[in-house]
C-alpha positions in Angstrom: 0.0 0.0 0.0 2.5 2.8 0.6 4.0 2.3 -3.1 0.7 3.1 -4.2 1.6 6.7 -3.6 4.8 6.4 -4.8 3.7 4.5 -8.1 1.0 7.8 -8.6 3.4 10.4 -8.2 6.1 8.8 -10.6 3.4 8.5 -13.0 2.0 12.1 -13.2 5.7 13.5 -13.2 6.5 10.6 -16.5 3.2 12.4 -18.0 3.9 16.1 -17.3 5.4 18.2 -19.8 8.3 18.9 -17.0 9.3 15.3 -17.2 9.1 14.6 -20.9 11.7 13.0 -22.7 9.8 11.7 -26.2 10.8 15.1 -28.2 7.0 16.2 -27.7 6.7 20.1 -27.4 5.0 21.3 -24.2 3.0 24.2 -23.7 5.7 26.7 -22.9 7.9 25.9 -25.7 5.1 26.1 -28.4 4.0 29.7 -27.1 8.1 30.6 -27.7 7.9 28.8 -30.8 5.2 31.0 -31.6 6.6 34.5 -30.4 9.5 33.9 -32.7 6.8 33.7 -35.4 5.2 36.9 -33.8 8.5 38.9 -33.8 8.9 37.6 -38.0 5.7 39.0 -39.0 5.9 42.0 -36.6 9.0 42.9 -38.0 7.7 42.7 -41.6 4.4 44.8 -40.4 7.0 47.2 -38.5 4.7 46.8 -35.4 6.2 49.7 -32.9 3.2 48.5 -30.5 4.5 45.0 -30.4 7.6 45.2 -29.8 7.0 48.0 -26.8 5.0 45.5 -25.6 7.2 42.2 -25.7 10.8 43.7 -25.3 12.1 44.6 -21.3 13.1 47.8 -20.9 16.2 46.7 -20.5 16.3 44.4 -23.7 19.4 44.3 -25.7 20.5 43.3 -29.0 23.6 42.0 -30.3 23.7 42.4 -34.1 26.5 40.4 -36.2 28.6 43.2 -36.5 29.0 43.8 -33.1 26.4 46.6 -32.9 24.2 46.9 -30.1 20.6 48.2 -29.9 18.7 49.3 -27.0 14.7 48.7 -26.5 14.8 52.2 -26.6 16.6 52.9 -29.9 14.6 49.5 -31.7 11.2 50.6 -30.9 12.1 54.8 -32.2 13.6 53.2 -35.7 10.2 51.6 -36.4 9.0 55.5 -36.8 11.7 56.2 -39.2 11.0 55.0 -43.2 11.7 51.7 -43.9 14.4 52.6 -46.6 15.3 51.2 -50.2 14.3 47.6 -49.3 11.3 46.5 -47.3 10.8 43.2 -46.0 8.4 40.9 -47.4 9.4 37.7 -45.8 10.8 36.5 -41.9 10.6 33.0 -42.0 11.7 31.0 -38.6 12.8 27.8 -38.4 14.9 25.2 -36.7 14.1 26.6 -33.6 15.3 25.2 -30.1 13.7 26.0 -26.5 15.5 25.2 -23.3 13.4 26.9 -19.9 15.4 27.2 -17.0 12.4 28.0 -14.3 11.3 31.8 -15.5 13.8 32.0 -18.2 14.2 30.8 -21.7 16.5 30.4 -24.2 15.6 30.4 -27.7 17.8 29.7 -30.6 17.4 29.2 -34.1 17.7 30.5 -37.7 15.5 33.2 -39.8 15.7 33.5 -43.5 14.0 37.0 -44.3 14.0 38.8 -48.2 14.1 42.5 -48.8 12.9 43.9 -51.7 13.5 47.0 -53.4 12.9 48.2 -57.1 16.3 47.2 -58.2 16.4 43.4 -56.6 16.1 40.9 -54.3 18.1 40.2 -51.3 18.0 37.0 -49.1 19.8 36.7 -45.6 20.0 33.5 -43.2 20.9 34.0 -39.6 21.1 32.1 -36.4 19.6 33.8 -33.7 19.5 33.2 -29.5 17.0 35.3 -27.9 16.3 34.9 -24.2 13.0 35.6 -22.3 12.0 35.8 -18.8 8.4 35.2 -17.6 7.2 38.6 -15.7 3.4 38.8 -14.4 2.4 36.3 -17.0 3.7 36.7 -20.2 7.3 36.4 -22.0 9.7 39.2 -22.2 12.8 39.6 -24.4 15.2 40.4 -22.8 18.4 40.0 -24.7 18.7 39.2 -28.9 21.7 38.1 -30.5 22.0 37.5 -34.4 24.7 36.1 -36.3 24.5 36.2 -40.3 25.2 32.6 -41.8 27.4 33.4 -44.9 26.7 32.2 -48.2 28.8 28.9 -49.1 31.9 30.0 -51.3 31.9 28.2 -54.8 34.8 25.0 -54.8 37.6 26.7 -56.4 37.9 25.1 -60.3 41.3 23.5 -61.7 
């Protein structure tokens, strides 16, 4: 009779998405799957709103170059013109999602395309974004992007 409890208890923690092993997506890592999506088409919409909304005040990015960009200075260039090229496309894939209590870590890689009237341009980058869960929701707090570089053609004898 006492490994009855036991028994129970070892059961519901096998079951719970805290416990699981099988590769199956639990609840908190689908809504981050699906705030990277967010941030893709809010980017392409140039949705000031959102992004005062999901970045912390103190949010930083890291761009590839080394550059960094406060929550601050992000949210004021979405009132600026978008320039020669506008976005058209933020797709988000391979994405990974490790939670560590109220923080997450999210890594992956985005393949966008600008347009302007001259041509096309297509970038791939992998990406590490980190979130902490404050009074219910997900804040980013910290970006980083690194550009994957286009494969050089095999040199020809």
């Amino acid at each position: 009779m006492k490994l009855i409890p036991i028994f129970v208890f070892c059961l519901m923690f096998a079951t719970s998405d805290f416990g699981q092993t099988t590769g199956k997506i639990g609840k908190a890592e689908a809504e981050l799957m699906q705030l990277e999506r967010d941030i893709g088409q809010a980017n392409i919409r140039r949705d000031k709103a959102f992004f005062q909304r999901i970045e912390a005040d103190e949010f930083i990015f890291t761009d590839s170059g080394g550059g960094i960009t406060t929550k601050a200075e992000d949210v004021a260039s979405l009132d600026k013109p978008a320039g020669a090229f506008n976005l058209v496309s933020y797709d988000v894939d391979e994405m990974k999602v490790t939670i560590y209590g109220k923080t997450a870590v999210v890594t992956g890689r985005t393949t966008t395309k600008s347009v302007s009237k001259e041509r096309e341009i297509t970038n791939r980058s992998r990406f590490t974004d980190v979130f902490v869960k404050r009074d219910g929701r997900w804040q980013l707090v910290v970006g980083h992007a690194s550009r994957i570089r286009d494969p050089q053609p095999a040199a020809t004898q």
